[in-house]
N, C-alpha and C positions, 0 to 999 in steps of 0.2 A: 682343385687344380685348374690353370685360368687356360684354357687353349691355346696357342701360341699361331695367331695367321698372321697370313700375306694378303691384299688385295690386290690385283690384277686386274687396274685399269679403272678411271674416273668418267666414267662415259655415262649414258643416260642411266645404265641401272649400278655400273659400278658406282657411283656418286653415293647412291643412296646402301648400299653393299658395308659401300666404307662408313658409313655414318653410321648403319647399325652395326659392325664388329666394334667400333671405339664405343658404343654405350653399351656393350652385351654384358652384364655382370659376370659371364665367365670365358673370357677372351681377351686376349692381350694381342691388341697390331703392334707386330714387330718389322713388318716392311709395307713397302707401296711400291709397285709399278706403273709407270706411265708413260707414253708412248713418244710424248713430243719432250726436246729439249726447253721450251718453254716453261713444263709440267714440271721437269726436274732442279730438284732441291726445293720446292715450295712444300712449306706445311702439310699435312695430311690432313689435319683439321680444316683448314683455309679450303681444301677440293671439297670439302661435302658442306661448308659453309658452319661448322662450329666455332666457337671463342676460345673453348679451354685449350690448350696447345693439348698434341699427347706428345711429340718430343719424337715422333716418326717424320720422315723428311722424304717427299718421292724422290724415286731413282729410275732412269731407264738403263743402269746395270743391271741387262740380264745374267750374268752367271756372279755376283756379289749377291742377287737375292735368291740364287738357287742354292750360292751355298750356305745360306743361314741356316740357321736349326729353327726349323715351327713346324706345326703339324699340321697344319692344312694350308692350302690355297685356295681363295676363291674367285675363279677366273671367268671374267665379264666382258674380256676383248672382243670385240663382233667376230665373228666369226663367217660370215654367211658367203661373203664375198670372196675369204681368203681364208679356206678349208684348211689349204694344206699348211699354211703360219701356224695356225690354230692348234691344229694336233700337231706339230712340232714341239710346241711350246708348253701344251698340256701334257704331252711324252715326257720333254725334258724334269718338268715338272716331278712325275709318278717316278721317274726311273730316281729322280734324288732321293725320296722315299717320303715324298710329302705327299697329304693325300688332297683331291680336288675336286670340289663343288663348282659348276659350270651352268651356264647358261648358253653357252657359244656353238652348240651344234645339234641342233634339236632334233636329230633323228637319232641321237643315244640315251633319248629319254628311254627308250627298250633296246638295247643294248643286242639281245638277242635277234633281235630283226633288224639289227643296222648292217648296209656295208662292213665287210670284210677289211678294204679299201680303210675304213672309219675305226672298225675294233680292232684288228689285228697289233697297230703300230703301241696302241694303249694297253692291252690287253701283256705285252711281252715289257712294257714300261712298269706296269703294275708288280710284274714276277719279280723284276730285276729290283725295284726300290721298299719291295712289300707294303702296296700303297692300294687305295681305294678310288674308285673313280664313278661319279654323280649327275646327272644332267637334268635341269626342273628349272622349274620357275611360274608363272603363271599360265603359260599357253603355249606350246606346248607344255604339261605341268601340271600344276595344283588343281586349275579350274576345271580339267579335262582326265585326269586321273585319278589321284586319291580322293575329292569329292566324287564322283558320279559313282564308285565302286563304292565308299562309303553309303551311299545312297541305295545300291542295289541289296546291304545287306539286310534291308528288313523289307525285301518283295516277297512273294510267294511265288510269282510269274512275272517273268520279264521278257517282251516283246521285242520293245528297240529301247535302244541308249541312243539319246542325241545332247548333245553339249555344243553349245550356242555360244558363241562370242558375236555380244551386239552395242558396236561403239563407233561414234562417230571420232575420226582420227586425226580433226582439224588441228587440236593441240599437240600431236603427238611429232616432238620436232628431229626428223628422223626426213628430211627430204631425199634423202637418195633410195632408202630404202620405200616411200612413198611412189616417189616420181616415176623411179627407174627398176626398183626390184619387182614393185606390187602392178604399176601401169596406172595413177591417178594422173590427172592431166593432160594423158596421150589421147590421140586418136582412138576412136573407138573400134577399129581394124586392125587396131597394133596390139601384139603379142608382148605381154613384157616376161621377166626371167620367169616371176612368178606363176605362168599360166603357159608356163611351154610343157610340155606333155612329159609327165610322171614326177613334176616337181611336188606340185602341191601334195604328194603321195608321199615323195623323199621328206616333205618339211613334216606333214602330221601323219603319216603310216605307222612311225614308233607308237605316238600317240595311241591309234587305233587298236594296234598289235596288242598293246597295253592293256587295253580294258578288254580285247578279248582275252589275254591270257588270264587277267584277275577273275573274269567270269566262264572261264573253261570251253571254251570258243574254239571252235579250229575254223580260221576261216576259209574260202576261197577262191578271194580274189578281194583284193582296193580299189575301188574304182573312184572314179573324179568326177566331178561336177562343176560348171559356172554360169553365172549369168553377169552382166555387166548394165548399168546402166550411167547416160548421159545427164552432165549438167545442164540445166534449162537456162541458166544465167551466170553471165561471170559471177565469180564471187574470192575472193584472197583471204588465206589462212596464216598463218603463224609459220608452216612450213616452206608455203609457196601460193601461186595462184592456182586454180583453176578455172580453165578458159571453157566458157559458151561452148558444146556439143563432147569437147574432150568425157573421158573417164570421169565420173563423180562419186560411184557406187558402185560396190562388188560384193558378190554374193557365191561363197563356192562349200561346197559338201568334199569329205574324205567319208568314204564309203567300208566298212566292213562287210561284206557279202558272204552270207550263209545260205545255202541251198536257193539263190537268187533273188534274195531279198536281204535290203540292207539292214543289218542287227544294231549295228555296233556305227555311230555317225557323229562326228567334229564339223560344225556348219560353223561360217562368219559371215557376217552381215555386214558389212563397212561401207562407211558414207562419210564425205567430207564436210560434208554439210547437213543439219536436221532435215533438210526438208526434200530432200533426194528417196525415192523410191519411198513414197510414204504405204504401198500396199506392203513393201517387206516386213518383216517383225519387229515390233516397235522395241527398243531396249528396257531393259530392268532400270530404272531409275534415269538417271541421268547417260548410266553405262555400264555392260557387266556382261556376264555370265548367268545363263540360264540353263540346267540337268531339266531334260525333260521322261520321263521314264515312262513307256506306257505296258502296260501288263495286270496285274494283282499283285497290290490297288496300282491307279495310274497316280504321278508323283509330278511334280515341278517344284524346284528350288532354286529361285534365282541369290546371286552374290553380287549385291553392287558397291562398286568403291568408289569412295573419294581419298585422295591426297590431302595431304597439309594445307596445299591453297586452294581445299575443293574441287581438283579436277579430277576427272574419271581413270585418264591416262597415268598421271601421276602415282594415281593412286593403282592400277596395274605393274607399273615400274618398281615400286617398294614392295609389292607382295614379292613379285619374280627375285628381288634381291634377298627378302628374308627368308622366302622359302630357302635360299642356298646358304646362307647365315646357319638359320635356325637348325638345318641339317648336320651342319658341321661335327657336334659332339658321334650323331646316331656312324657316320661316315668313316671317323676317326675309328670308333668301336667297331667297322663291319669289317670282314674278311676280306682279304686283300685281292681286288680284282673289278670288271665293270658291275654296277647295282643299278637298281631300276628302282622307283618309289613300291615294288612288291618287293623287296629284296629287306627293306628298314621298316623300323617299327612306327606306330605313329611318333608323328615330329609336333611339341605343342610347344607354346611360348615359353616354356620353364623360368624363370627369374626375372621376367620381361615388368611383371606388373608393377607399375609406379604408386609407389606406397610413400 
Protein backbone atom coordinates (compact mmCIF):
# COMPACT_ATOMS: atom_id res chain seq x y z
CA UNK A 1 0.00 0.00 0.00
CA UNK A 2 1.75 3.40 -1.38
CA UNK A 3 1.11 6.16 1.37
CA UNK A 4 -0.96 8.83 0.32
CA UNK A 5 0.93 12.71 1.12
CA UNK A 6 0.84 16.13 0.85
CA UNK A 7 3.89 18.40 0.81
CA UNK A 8 3.50 21.60 2.66
CA UNK A 9 5.64 24.10 1.05
CA UNK A 10 8.84 24.31 -1.63
CA UNK A 11 11.25 26.23 0.61
CA UNK A 12 14.88 25.28 1.30
CA UNK A 13 13.93 21.86 2.75
CA UNK A 14 10.50 21.40 1.47
CA UNK A 15 12.04 21.39 -2.29
CA UNK A 16 14.03 18.51 -1.36
CA UNK A 17 10.87 16.97 0.95
CA UNK A 18 8.95 17.02 -2.26
CA UNK A 19 11.58 15.37 -4.44
CA UNK A 20 11.98 12.62 -2.06
CA UNK A 21 8.07 11.72 -1.40
CA UNK A 22 7.72 11.56 -5.64
CA UNK A 23 10.74 9.03 -5.77
CA UNK A 24 9.78 7.08 -2.31
CA UNK A 25 8.76 3.62 -3.76
CA UNK A 26 5.95 3.56 -1.20
CA UNK A 27 4.25 7.02 -1.35
CA UNK A 28 2.08 8.62 -3.72
CA UNK A 29 1.98 12.82 -3.79
CA UNK A 30 -1.41 13.54 -4.05
CA UNK A 31 -1.16 17.45 -3.24
CA UNK A 32 1.23 20.36 -2.96
CA UNK A 33 0.95 23.53 -0.94
CA UNK A 34 2.61 26.80 -1.73
CA UNK A 35 2.52 29.91 -0.33
CA UNK A 36 2.83 32.40 -3.30
CA UNK A 37 0.36 32.87 -6.19
CA UNK A 38 3.13 32.64 -8.47
CA UNK A 39 3.83 28.85 -7.07
CA UNK A 40 0.35 27.94 -7.75
CA UNK A 41 -0.67 25.68 -10.43
CA UNK A 42 2.90 25.00 -11.55
CA UNK A 43 4.04 21.32 -11.69
CA UNK A 44 5.27 19.58 -8.53
CA UNK A 45 7.97 18.00 -10.35
CA UNK A 46 9.18 21.60 -11.92
CA UNK A 47 9.58 22.90 -7.67
CA UNK A 48 12.02 20.24 -6.93
CA UNK A 49 13.50 20.37 -10.36
CA UNK A 50 12.55 16.66 -11.84
CA UNK A 51 11.57 15.94 -15.74
CA UNK A 52 8.98 13.11 -15.15
CA UNK A 53 5.73 15.07 -14.61
CA UNK A 54 3.76 13.27 -11.51
CA UNK A 55 0.45 15.07 -12.73
CA UNK A 56 0.17 16.96 -9.03
CA UNK A 57 -0.16 20.62 -9.67
CA UNK A 58 0.59 23.27 -6.45
CA UNK A 59 -2.18 24.98 -4.87
CA UNK A 60 -2.32 27.59 -2.24
CA UNK A 61 -6.08 26.20 -1.55
CA UNK A 62 -5.93 25.77 1.87
CA UNK A 63 -9.15 23.91 2.73
CA UNK A 64 -9.36 21.93 -0.99
CA UNK A 65 -5.97 20.29 0.34
CA UNK A 66 -7.35 19.77 3.69
CA UNK A 67 -10.14 18.17 2.33
CA UNK A 68 -8.47 15.44 0.40
CA UNK A 69 -8.08 12.07 1.57
CA UNK A 70 -4.01 11.23 2.33
CA UNK A 71 -2.40 10.08 5.26
CA UNK A 72 0.16 12.20 6.11
CA UNK A 73 1.36 15.78 5.70
CA UNK A 74 4.63 16.87 5.61
CA UNK A 75 4.89 20.34 6.83
CA UNK A 76 8.08 22.41 5.97
CA UNK A 77 6.64 26.18 6.26
CA UNK A 78 9.15 28.05 8.41
CA UNK A 79 7.86 28.49 11.15
CA UNK A 80 10.15 30.40 13.33
CA UNK A 81 9.02 33.79 12.86
CA UNK A 82 5.30 33.01 12.50
CA UNK A 83 4.53 30.44 15.41
CA UNK A 84 1.21 31.14 15.63
CA UNK A 85 0.47 30.44 11.37
CA UNK A 86 2.26 27.48 11.90
CA UNK A 87 0.27 25.75 14.56
CA UNK A 88 -2.73 26.94 13.08
CA UNK A 89 -2.10 25.28 10.08
CA UNK A 90 -0.49 22.03 11.56
CA UNK A 91 -3.99 21.90 14.01
CA UNK A 92 -5.93 22.29 10.96
CA UNK A 93 -4.01 19.83 9.56
CA UNK A 94 -4.23 16.81 12.69
CA UNK A 95 -7.95 17.83 13.39
CA UNK A 96 -8.83 16.61 9.47
CA UNK A 97 -7.23 13.38 10.64
CA UNK A 98 -4.19 13.54 8.59
CA UNK A 99 -1.21 12.77 10.32
CA UNK A 100 2.13 15.29 10.33
CA UNK A 101 5.88 15.13 10.03
CA UNK A 102 7.30 18.71 10.67
CA UNK A 103 10.25 20.47 10.75
CA UNK A 104 8.55 24.01 11.65
CA UNK A 105 8.83 24.32 15.43
CA UNK A 106 11.77 22.74 17.03
CA UNK A 107 11.04 22.92 20.54
CA UNK A 108 8.35 19.78 19.70
CA UNK A 109 11.10 17.72 18.87
CA UNK A 110 10.17 16.65 22.97
CA UNK A 111 6.86 17.35 22.97
CA UNK A 112 6.90 16.82 26.74
CA UNK A 113 8.96 19.67 27.58
CA UNK A 114 7.40 22.05 25.12
CA UNK A 115 5.24 25.10 25.85
CA UNK A 116 1.76 24.33 26.72
CA UNK A 117 1.10 27.56 24.63
CA UNK A 118 2.86 24.90 21.57
CA UNK A 119 1.25 21.42 22.70
CA UNK A 120 -1.98 22.20 23.93
CA UNK A 121 -3.77 23.56 20.48
CA UNK A 122 -2.05 19.95 18.78
CA UNK A 123 -2.39 17.77 21.35
CA UNK A 124 -6.72 18.45 21.39
CA UNK A 125 -6.28 18.61 17.10
CA UNK A 126 -4.72 15.17 17.41
CA UNK A 127 -8.11 13.72 19.68
CA UNK A 128 -10.46 15.36 17.41
CA UNK A 129 -8.82 13.85 13.85
CA UNK A 130 -7.21 10.60 15.38
CA UNK A 131 -3.97 11.89 14.03
CA UNK A 132 -0.15 11.76 14.99
CA UNK A 133 2.20 14.61 15.27
CA UNK A 134 6.23 14.48 14.58
CA UNK A 135 8.93 17.05 14.80
CA UNK A 136 12.94 16.11 13.43
CA UNK A 137 15.00 16.87 11.07
CA UNK A 138 18.72 17.20 11.26
CA UNK A 139 19.33 19.70 14.16
CA UNK A 140 17.33 20.09 16.08
CA UNK A 141 16.87 15.99 15.18
CA UNK A 142 18.72 13.17 13.89
CA UNK A 143 22.32 14.76 14.44
CA UNK A 144 21.53 15.52 18.19
CA UNK A 145 19.11 12.82 19.15
CA UNK A 146 18.74 9.42 17.78
CA UNK A 147 22.54 9.29 16.79
CA UNK A 148 24.30 10.44 20.29
CA UNK A 149 21.56 8.05 22.24
CA UNK A 150 22.42 5.31 19.68
CA UNK A 151 25.94 6.01 20.60
CA UNK A 152 25.39 5.79 24.44
CA UNK A 153 24.16 2.28 24.07
CA UNK A 154 27.35 0.47 24.16
CA UNK A 155 29.01 2.71 27.11
CA UNK A 156 29.60 1.35 30.36
CA UNK A 157 29.96 5.00 31.93
CA UNK A 158 28.92 8.07 30.63
CA UNK A 159 30.11 11.37 31.78
CA UNK A 160 28.87 14.15 29.26
CA UNK A 161 27.12 13.98 26.01
CA UNK A 162 28.18 16.89 23.75
CA UNK A 163 26.77 17.19 20.00
CA UNK A 164 28.72 19.67 17.93
CA UNK A 165 27.36 21.28 14.86
CA UNK A 166 30.39 22.66 13.08
CA UNK A 167 29.60 24.46 9.68
CA UNK A 168 30.50 27.21 7.98
CA UNK A 169 26.98 29.01 6.69
CA UNK A 170 28.26 30.98 3.88
CA UNK A 171 26.20 28.85 1.50
CA UNK A 172 23.30 28.50 3.53
CA UNK A 173 20.88 30.94 1.66
CA UNK A 174 18.63 31.83 4.35
CA UNK A 175 19.54 35.67 4.79
CA UNK A 176 16.99 36.72 7.11
CA UNK A 177 17.31 33.93 9.26
CA UNK A 178 21.45 34.73 9.02
CA UNK A 179 21.30 38.54 9.22
CA UNK A 180 18.50 39.14 11.58
CA UNK A 181 17.36 35.93 13.57
CA UNK A 182 21.09 34.58 14.20
CA UNK A 183 23.10 38.40 14.44
CA UNK A 184 25.78 37.84 11.26
CA UNK A 185 26.68 41.06 9.92
CA UNK A 186 25.59 43.16 12.82
CA UNK A 187 27.39 44.93 15.28
CA UNK A 188 29.18 43.28 17.67
CA UNK A 189 26.96 44.93 20.61
CA UNK A 190 23.87 43.99 19.11
CA UNK A 191 21.66 41.36 20.50
CA UNK A 192 19.90 39.64 17.62
CA UNK A 193 16.42 37.27 18.38
CA UNK A 194 18.56 34.57 18.58
CA UNK A 195 20.80 35.38 21.65
CA UNK A 196 18.04 37.37 23.69
CA UNK A 197 17.77 35.55 26.90
CA UNK A 198 16.09 31.92 27.02
CA UNK A 199 15.76 31.67 23.37
CA UNK A 200 18.58 29.52 22.49
CA UNK A 201 16.99 27.19 25.33
CA UNK A 202 13.26 27.58 23.71
CA UNK A 203 15.21 26.53 20.16
CA UNK A 204 17.47 23.38 21.61
CA UNK A 205 15.98 22.57 25.27
CA UNK A 206 13.56 19.97 23.53
CA UNK A 207 16.75 18.89 22.12
CA UNK A 208 18.52 18.59 25.54
CA UNK A 209 15.33 17.28 27.35
CA UNK A 210 15.59 14.51 24.75
CA UNK A 211 18.70 12.98 25.38
CA UNK A 212 18.19 13.39 28.93
CA UNK A 213 15.04 11.50 28.95
CA UNK A 214 16.59 8.61 26.61
CA UNK A 215 19.31 8.42 29.08
CA UNK A 216 17.26 8.65 32.50
CA UNK A 217 18.36 12.08 33.44
CA UNK A 218 16.43 14.24 35.58
CA UNK A 219 17.91 17.42 35.07
CA UNK A 220 18.14 20.78 36.94
CA UNK A 221 18.37 23.46 35.10
CA UNK A 222 19.38 24.59 30.98
CA UNK A 223 21.48 26.96 30.93
CA UNK A 224 23.04 29.16 27.94
CA UNK A 225 26.21 29.94 26.77
CA UNK A 226 27.92 32.41 23.91
CA UNK A 227 30.67 33.70 22.49
CA UNK A 228 30.89 35.85 19.43
CA UNK A 229 33.60 36.63 17.26
CA UNK A 230 34.53 39.60 14.58
CA UNK A 231 35.31 39.63 10.92
CA UNK A 232 38.83 40.79 10.31
CA UNK A 233 37.99 41.72 6.57
CA UNK A 234 35.23 42.35 4.56
CA UNK A 235 34.26 39.38 2.75
CA UNK A 236 30.56 38.50 0.62
CA UNK A 237 28.69 35.26 0.58
CA UNK A 238 26.04 33.85 -1.31
CA UNK A 239 23.64 35.06 1.36
CA UNK A 240 24.85 38.54 1.96
CA UNK A 241 28.02 40.55 2.88
CA UNK A 242 29.75 40.67 5.79
CA UNK A 243 31.28 43.88 6.83
CA UNK A 244 34.91 44.45 8.44
CA UNK A 245 34.28 44.25 12.65
CA UNK A 246 30.40 43.14 12.24
CA UNK A 247 29.46 39.44 13.46
CA UNK A 248 31.47 36.67 11.67
CA UNK A 249 31.39 33.71 14.23
CA UNK A 250 29.25 32.42 16.81
CA UNK A 251 29.73 30.00 19.18
CA UNK A 252 26.99 29.01 21.81
CA UNK A 253 26.25 25.79 24.31
CA UNK A 254 22.53 24.37 25.54
CA UNK A 255 23.51 23.12 28.79
CA UNK A 256 21.71 20.08 30.65
CA UNK A 257 22.90 20.52 34.24
CA UNK A 258 22.91 17.69 36.82
CA UNK A 259 24.02 18.32 40.39
CA UNK A 260 25.95 21.53 38.65
CA UNK A 261 27.68 20.16 36.07
CA UNK A 262 26.77 20.03 32.42
CA UNK A 263 25.84 16.16 31.53
CA UNK A 264 23.90 16.39 28.58
CA UNK A 265 25.28 19.61 25.78
CA UNK A 266 24.20 20.78 22.08
CA UNK A 267 27.21 23.21 21.07
CA UNK A 268 27.52 25.16 17.45
CA UNK A 269 30.26 26.43 16.12
CA UNK A 270 29.32 28.81 12.96
CA UNK A 271 31.40 31.00 10.95
CA UNK A 272 30.73 32.65 7.75
CA UNK A 273 33.83 32.30 6.61
CA UNK A 274 36.77 29.34 7.02
CA UNK A 275 38.97 31.49 8.39
CA UNK A 276 37.10 33.07 11.37
CA UNK A 277 37.95 31.98 14.92
CA UNK A 278 40.57 29.44 13.61
CA UNK A 279 41.34 28.39 17.78
CA UNK A 280 37.37 27.02 17.74
CA UNK A 281 36.92 23.32 16.70
CA UNK A 282 37.72 22.70 13.37
CA UNK A 283 34.81 20.97 11.47
CA UNK A 284 34.49 17.21 10.47
CA UNK A 285 35.26 17.43 6.88
CA UNK A 286 34.12 19.91 5.01
CA UNK A 287 31.05 20.26 7.69
CA UNK A 288 28.96 18.20 10.01
CA UNK A 289 28.26 16.97 13.10
CA UNK A 290 30.44 15.53 15.77
CA UNK A 291 28.84 12.98 19.23
CA UNK A 292 31.53 13.51 21.50
CA UNK A 293 30.99 10.96 24.54
CA UNK A 294 33.50 10.93 27.30
CA UNK A 295 32.96 8.18 30.14
CA UNK A 296 33.72 4.08 29.66
CA UNK A 297 35.30 4.04 26.79
CA UNK A 298 35.39 7.73 25.62
CA UNK A 299 33.66 7.79 22.00
CA UNK A 300 33.80 10.54 19.02
CA UNK A 301 31.62 10.03 15.87
CA UNK A 302 31.72 12.57 13.68
CA UNK A 303 28.64 12.55 10.38
CA UNK A 304 29.83 14.75 7.52
CA UNK A 305 27.59 15.61 4.51
CA UNK A 306 27.71 16.60 1.18
CA UNK A 307 24.73 17.45 -1.11
CA UNK A 308 24.23 16.56 -4.90
CA UNK A 309 26.52 19.65 -5.60
CA UNK A 310 28.82 18.76 -2.88
CA UNK A 311 27.91 21.18 -0.45
CA UNK A 312 27.90 20.63 3.33
CA UNK A 313 24.54 22.80 3.78
CA UNK A 314 22.86 21.11 1.04
CA UNK A 315 23.51 18.30 2.23
CA UNK A 316 22.04 19.18 5.86
CA UNK A 317 18.77 20.27 4.05
CA UNK A 318 18.14 16.79 2.52
CA UNK A 319 18.82 14.73 5.64
CA UNK A 320 16.33 17.32 7.69
CA UNK A 321 13.72 16.51 4.71
CA UNK A 322 14.27 12.67 4.70
CA UNK A 323 14.33 12.33 8.20
CA UNK A 324 10.49 13.54 7.83
CA UNK A 325 9.92 11.46 4.54
CA UNK A 326 11.37 8.52 5.76
CA UNK A 327 9.31 8.64 9.17
CA UNK A 328 6.07 9.02 7.62
CA UNK A 329 5.14 5.06 7.44
CA UNK A 330 6.59 4.62 11.40
CA UNK A 331 4.07 8.03 12.07
CA UNK A 332 1.18 6.90 10.25
CA UNK A 333 1.40 3.50 12.39
CA UNK A 334 1.91 5.28 15.94
CA UNK A 335 -0.83 6.09 18.34
CA UNK A 336 -2.57 8.95 17.92
CA UNK A 337 -1.20 12.08 19.66
CA UNK A 338 2.37 14.19 20.02
CA UNK A 339 5.83 11.54 19.41
CA UNK A 340 9.22 12.29 19.99
CA UNK A 341 12.03 10.21 18.09
CA UNK A 342 11.69 7.89 21.70
CA UNK A 343 8.26 7.30 21.11
CA UNK A 344 9.18 5.29 17.01
CA UNK A 345 11.07 2.55 16.32
CA UNK A 346 14.21 2.90 14.38
CA UNK A 347 13.48 4.79 11.05
CA UNK A 348 15.98 3.04 8.10
CA UNK A 349 15.95 3.74 4.25
CA UNK A 350 13.45 0.67 3.46
CA UNK A 351 13.09 0.55 -0.51
CA UNK A 352 15.46 3.52 -0.90
CA UNK A 353 18.29 1.38 -2.56
CA UNK A 354 18.86 2.03 -6.14
CA UNK A 355 19.17 -1.30 -7.78
Amino acid sequence: MAYRVIQWSTGNVGRYALRGIIGHPDMELVGLWVSSDAKAGRAAADLCGLDEPTGVLASNDTDALLAMDADAVCYTATGDLRPVEALQDMSAILASGKNVVSSSLVPLVHPAGALPDFTAPLEEACAKGKSSFFTSGIDPGFANDVLPLLLTGVSERIDTVRVQEVLNYATYDQPEVLFETMGFGKPMDHTPILLMPSVLSLAWGGTVRLLADGLGLALDEIAETYEKRAADETFTTKPGTVEKGTMAGLRFEVQGVVDGKPRVIVEHITRMHNDVAPDWPAPPGKGGYRVIIEGSPNMTCELMLEGDDGDENSGGLIVTAMRLVNAIPAVVAAKPGLLSALDLPPISGRGLVSI
